[in-house]
C-alpha positions in Angstrom: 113.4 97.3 101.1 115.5 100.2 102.6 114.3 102.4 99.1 110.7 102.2 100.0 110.9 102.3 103.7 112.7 106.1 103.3 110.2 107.2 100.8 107.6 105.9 103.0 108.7 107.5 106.1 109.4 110.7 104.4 105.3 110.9 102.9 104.7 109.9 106.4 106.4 112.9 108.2 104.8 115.3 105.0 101.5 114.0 105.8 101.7 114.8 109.1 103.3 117.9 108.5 100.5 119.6 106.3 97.7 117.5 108.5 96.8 115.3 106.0 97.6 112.1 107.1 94.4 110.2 107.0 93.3 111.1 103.7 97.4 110.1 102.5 96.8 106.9 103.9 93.5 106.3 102.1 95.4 107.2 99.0 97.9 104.6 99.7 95.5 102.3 100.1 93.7 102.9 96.9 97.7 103.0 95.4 98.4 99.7 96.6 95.1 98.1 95.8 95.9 99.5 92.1 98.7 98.1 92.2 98.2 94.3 93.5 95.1 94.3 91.3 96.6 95.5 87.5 99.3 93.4 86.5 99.6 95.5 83.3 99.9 98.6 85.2 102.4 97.1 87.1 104.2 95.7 84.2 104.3 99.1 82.7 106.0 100.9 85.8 108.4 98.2 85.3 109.4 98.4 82.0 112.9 100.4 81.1 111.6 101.0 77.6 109.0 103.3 78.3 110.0 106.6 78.8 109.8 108.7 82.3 106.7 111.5 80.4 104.8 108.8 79.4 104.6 107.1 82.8 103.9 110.4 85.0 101.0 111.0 82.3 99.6 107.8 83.0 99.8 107.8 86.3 98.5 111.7 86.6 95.7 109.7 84.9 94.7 106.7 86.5 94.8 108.9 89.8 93.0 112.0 88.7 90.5 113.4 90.7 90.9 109.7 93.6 94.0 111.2 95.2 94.9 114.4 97.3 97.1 116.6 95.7 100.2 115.7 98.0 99.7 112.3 97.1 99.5 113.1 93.3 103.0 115.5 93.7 104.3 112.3 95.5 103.6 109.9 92.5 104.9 112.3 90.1 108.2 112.9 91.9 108.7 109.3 92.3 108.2 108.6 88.5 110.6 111.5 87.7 113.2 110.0 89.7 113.1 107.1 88.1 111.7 105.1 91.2 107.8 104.1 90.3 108.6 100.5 89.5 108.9 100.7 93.9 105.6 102.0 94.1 103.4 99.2 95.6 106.5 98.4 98.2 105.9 102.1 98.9 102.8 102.4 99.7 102.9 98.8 101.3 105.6 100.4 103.6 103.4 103.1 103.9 100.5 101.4 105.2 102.7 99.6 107.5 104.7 102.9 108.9 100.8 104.6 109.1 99.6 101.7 111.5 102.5 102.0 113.8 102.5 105.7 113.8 98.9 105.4 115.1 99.7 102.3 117.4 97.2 99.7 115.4 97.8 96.3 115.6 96.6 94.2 112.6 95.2 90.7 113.5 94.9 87.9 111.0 92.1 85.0 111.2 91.8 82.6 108.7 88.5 80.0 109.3 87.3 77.5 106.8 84.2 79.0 106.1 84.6 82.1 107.6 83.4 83.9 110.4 80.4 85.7 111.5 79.6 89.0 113.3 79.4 87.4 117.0 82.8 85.2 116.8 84.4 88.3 115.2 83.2 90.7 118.0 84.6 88.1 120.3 87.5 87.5 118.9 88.5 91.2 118.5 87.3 91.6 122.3 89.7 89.1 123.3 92.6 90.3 121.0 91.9 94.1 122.5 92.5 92.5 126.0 96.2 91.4 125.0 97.2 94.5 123.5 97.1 98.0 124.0 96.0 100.4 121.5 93.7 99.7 118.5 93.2 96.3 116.8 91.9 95.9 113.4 91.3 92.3 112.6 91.4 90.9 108.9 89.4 88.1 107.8 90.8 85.0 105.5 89.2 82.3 104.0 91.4 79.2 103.5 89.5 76.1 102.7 92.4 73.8 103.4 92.0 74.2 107.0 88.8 71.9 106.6 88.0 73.4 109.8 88.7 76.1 112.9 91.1 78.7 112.6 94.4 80.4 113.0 94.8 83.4 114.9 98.0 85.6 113.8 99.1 89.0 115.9 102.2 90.1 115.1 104.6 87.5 115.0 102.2 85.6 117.4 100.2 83.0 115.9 97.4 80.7 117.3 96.6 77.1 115.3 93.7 75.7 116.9 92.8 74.2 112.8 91.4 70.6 111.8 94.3 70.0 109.5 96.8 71.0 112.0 95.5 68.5 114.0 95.0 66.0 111.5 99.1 66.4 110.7 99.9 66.3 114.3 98.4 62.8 114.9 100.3 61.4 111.0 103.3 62.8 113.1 102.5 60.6 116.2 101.2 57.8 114.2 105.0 57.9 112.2 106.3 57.7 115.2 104.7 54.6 116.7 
């Protein structure tokens, strides 16, 4: 989304600018979280009936006090221009934009039953060795896998699952 890549990139360079990027990208965070996690809230960006006052107060609201103040200007500007229904695809670009800035890779693993502290030391270990720069590995639970895991960097991905496996041999078995 061109729209929210450019706002993005322009809180980016700001953040940078006043040396504030770390605690901007925290904001985002919390922005983003907010907005996944309250439909309503999104819902009311969205809407074309409420007016542009009544959506910077709430927003000035629900933010008080958890944001820095570029971050709060930021919101503000973006609901007096009419553009706050992009928010979340803002601060998802943001994110996104803040990671390669700081040349952190995010790697994905999705287990069964999920991992614990040893395999994920490990597997972060090994990931580190493939890359350069930082690595920041996410944790997914997906129950469907019945069992092992898939290993996504990038647009690299690593499907060493039970139910790959298990579809692999109805493939073979089709076959024959």
């Amino acid at each position: 989304m061109v729209v929210a890549t450019r706002y993005a990139k322009s809180l980016l360079q700001l953040a940078i600018e006043k040396g504030q990027l770390e605690k901007v990208y925290a904001d985002m965070q919390l922005v983003e979280s907010v907005c996944e996690g309250n439909r309503e809230f999104t819902n009311f960006l969205n809407s074309p009936i409420i007016k542009t006052d009544k959506k910077v107060a709430v927003i000035k609201e629900v933010f008080a006090g958890k944001v820095s103040d570029i971050t709060a200007g930021f919101l503000t500007i973006l609901a007096q221009k009419r553009r706050e229904l992009y928010m979340k695809h803002i601060a998802t670009e943001f994110v996104a934009q803040y990671k390669q800035y700081k040349n952190i890779l995010t790697a994905v693993i999705t287990s069964a039953v999920g991992i614990d502290k040893t395999v994920k030391a490990k597997v972060l270990e090994l990931v580190k060795q493939t890359t350069s720069g930082e690595v920041e590995l996410v944790e997914k639970v997906d129950k469907d896998l019945i069992g092992g895991f898939i290993l996504t960097i990038g647009d690299k991905q690593v499907d060493a699952s039970v139910s790959r496996k298990l579809n692999d041999l109805r493939k073979t078995f089709s076959v024959n």
